[in-house]
N, C-alpha and C positions, 0 to 999 in steps of 0.2 A: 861293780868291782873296780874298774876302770878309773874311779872319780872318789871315792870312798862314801858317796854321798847315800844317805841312810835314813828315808821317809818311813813314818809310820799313821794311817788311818784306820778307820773302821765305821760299819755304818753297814743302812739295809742295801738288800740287792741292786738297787738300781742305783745308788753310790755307786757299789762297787766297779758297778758297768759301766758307769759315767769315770772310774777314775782308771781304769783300762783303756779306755777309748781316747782321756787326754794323754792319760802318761806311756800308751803303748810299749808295753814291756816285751825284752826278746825271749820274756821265760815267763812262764806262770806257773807255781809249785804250790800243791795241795795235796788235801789228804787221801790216801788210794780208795779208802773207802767211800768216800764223797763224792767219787767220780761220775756217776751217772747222773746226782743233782748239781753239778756243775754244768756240765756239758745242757742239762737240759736250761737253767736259770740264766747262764753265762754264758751268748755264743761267740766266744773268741778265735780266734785264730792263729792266736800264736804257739809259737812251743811250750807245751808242757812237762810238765815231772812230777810224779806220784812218788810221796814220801809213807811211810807207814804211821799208823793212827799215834802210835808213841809221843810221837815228837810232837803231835798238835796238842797237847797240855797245859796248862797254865805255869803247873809244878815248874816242868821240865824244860819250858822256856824261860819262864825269869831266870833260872839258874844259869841258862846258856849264858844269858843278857850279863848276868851280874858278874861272872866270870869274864866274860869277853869284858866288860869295860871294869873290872877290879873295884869292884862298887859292892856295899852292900843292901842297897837301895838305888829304886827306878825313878824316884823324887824330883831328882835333877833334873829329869827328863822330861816331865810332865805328862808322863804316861804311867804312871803308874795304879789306875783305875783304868785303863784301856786293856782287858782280859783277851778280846779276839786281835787286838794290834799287838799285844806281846807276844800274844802264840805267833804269830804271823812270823815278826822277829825274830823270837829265837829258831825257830824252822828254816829260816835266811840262812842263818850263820851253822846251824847245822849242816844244811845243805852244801854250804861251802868247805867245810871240814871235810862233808864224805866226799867229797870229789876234789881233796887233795890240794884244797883253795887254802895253805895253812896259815900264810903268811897275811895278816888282814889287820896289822898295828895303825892303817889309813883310815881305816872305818874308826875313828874316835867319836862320835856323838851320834847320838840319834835325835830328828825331830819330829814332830806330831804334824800333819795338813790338819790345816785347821777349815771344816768342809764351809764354814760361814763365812770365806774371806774369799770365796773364788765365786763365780760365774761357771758351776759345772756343765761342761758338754758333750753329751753323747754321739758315739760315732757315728753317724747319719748324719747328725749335726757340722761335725768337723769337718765329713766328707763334701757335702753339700756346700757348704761356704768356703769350699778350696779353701781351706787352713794352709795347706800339708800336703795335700794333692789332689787330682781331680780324675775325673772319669774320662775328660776328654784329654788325650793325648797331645803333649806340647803345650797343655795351659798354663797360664803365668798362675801361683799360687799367692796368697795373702804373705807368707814367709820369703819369696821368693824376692818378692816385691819391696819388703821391711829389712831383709836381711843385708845390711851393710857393715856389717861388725868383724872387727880384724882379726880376733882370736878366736879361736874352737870353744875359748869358756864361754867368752860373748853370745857367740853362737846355738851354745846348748842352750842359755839364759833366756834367749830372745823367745827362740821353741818351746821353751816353759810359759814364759811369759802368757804367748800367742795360744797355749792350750788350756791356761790355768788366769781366764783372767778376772782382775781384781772387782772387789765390789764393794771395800770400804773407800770412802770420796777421801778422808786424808791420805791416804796410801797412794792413790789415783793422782791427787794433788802432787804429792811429795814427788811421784814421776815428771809429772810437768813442767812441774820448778826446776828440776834438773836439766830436762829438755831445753827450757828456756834459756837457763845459764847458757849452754854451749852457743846455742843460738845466737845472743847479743856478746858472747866472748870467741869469736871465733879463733883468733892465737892461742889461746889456751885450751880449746879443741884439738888446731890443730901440731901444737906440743905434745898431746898427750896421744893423738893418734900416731907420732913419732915413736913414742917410748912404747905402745902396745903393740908394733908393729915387731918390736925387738922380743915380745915373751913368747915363750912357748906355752905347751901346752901344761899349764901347772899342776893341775886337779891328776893328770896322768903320769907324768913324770914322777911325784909325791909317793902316788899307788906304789909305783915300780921302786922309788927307796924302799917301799916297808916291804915289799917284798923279795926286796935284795937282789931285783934285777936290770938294776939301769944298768947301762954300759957309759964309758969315758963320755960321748961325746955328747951326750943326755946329761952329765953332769957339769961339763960346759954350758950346753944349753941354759939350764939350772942356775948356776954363776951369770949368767948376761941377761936373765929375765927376775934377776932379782936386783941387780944394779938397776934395772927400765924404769922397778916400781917406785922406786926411792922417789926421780922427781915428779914421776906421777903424784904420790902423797902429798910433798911438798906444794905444788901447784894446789890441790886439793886444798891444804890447809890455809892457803895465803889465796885461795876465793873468797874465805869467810862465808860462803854462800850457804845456806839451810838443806843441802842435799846431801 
């Protein structure tokens, strides 16, 4: 809600429980009826919400979908052969409807996990190799360690990164190369860690226009992290570099 950002997969059980354990959601919403086969297939632990069988329909999700994005086709999306990621979808935007969520013009796109570009791992997995945290008390974590990024977006990015990672070698490459760049350019590192120092939090700020509730000094904020990015760009484009 927070960030507008708006994934959609699907896939068998153990997907799903490999994509809970990276993505660890502060909600899980399903269908009331289902509840006893979740609880026993899925042992999660987060919050949940039982919606009624209705809204897990195909029907009656694409129509949420098509409505909410003023579309008359899922095409664009490249879900649109993805039958249990739409019901999923529109049950999202449902759900936010009936709990008074109304204002949601930030959620503009949806996109598909594509489950063959990741390295999925199950939570025993993450736990165990201190991703994100550990058993023992006061341990330094893999994120803790990685984590020197100056904004809250960097920051969510890096935790994606750290939970979802890559397993196509050009993709893999394409990070490197970037990596490098900074590496042997260090004034243009450190210019740009100048100007990101100046943004705010974007993805949340954004949410709060469409919802019509930023206040003055948010919209200040807003004005001086959009002047930051301008020579952030500019640097960017006069690298020439491949990243």
């Amino acid at each position: 809600m927070s960030t507008g950002e708006y994934l959609v997969a699907e896939g068998s059980l153990e997907y799903i429980d490999k994509l809970i354990g990276s993505l660890n959601p502060k909600e899980i919403i399903f269908e009331k009826s289902k509840e006893a086969f979740f609880r026993d297939n899925l042992h999660f632990k987060n919050y949940i919400f039982k919606l009624d069988d209705w809204i897990f329909t195909e029907q009656a999700a694409t129509d949420i979908l098509l409505s909410h994005f003023e579309t008359t086709s899922l095409k664009g999306y490249g879900i649109e052969n993805m039958k249990c990621g739409i019901i999923a979808a529109g049950a999202i935007l449902h759900y936010l409807d009936s709990t008074e969520h109304k204002q949601l013009g930030h959620i503009n796109r949806i996109s598909r996990i594509e489950e063959d570009n990741f390295v999925w791992l199950d939570r025993f997995t993450i736990r165990n190799l201190e991703l994100f945290g550990s058993y023992n008390e006061g341990a330094t974590t893999l994120c803790s360690v990685l984590d020197r990024t100056i904004t809250s977006m960097g920051a969510r990015l890096l935790k994606r990164w750290i939970a979802l990672p890559l397993k196509e070698m050009h993709l893999i490459n394409h990070r490197l190369r970037t990596v490098d760049f900074f590496i042997q350019n260090t004034t243009v590192k450190s210019e740009i860690e100048h100007n990101l120092s100046q943004i705010c939090d974007l993805e949340r700020i954004i949410s709060r226009v469409a919802a019509g509730k930023i206040m003055p000094r948010e919209v200040v904020q807003l004005k001086n992290s959009l002047k930051a990015i301008e020579p952030i760009k500019q640097m960017c484009l006069a690298s020439k570099s491949n990243f």
